[in-house]
N, C-alpha and C positions, 0 to 999 in steps of 0.2 A: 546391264540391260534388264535381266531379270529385276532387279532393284526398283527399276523405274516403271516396270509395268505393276507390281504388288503397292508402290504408293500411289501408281494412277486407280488400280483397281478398289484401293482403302478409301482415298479422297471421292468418288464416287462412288462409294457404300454411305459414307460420309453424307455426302449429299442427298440422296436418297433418304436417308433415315431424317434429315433435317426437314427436307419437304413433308414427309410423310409425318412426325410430329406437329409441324406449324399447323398444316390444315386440323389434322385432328383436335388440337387447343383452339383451334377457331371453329371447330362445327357446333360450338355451343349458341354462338350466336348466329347463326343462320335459324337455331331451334324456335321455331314460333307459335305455331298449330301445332293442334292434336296430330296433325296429319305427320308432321315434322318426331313427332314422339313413336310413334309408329313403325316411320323409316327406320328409326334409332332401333327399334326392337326387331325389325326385319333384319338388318343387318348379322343378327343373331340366331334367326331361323325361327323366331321369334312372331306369330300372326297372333292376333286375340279376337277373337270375335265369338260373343254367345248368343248374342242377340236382345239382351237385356243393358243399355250403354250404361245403367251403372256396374252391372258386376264386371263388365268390359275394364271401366276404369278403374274397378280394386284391382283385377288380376293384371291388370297392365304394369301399376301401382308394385304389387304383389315380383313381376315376373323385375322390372326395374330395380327395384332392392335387392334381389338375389342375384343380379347382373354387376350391381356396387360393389356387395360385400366380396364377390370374385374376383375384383380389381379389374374388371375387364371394361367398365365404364368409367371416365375420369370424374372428377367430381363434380365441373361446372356443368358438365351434360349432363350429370345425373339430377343436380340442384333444380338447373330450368327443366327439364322434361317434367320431375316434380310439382314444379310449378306450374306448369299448364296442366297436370293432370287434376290438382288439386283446382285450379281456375273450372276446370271443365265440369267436377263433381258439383261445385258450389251453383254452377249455373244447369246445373241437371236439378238440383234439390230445389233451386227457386221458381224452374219451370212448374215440377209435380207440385209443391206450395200453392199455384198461382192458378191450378184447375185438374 
């Protein structure tokens, strides 16, 4: 009897751990806005805000990299959060450009 509650109790660790990787491999693609890149760093404890939106997005940028290099971010989350951060810089720089 004992037997059959340690393999109920494994196959639902089992499963737990299953759910709980799929969604984490898929929160990359839910990542779309800045806003979405944010969450990512909240979840961290993680807020940025200086009040200047570019140095927001070097230190965001900045706090992100050092979130990779600790393996605590997977890579595609890190890739797209990247990417919109870098989308976001570029459309900061062509605002100031533009007046």
């Amino acid at each position: 009897m004992a037997d059959f509650f340690s393999c109920l109790l494994k196959a639902a660790q089992l499963t737990i751990l299953f759910l709980k990787r799929f969604f984490e491999i898929e929160s990359w693609v839910r990542m779309r806005t800045l806003y979405d890149v944010q969450q990512l760093l909240k979840k961290f404890g993680i807020i940025v805000y200086i009040g200047n939106r570019m140095a927001d997005l070097e230190l965001m940028e900045l706090e992100l990299r050092g979130l990779y290099q600790s393996k605590l971010v997977e890579t595609r989350d890190f890739e797209m959060a990247l990417l919109i951060i870098r989308q976001e810089k570029r459309k900061e720089k062509e605002k100031r450009n533009r007046g």
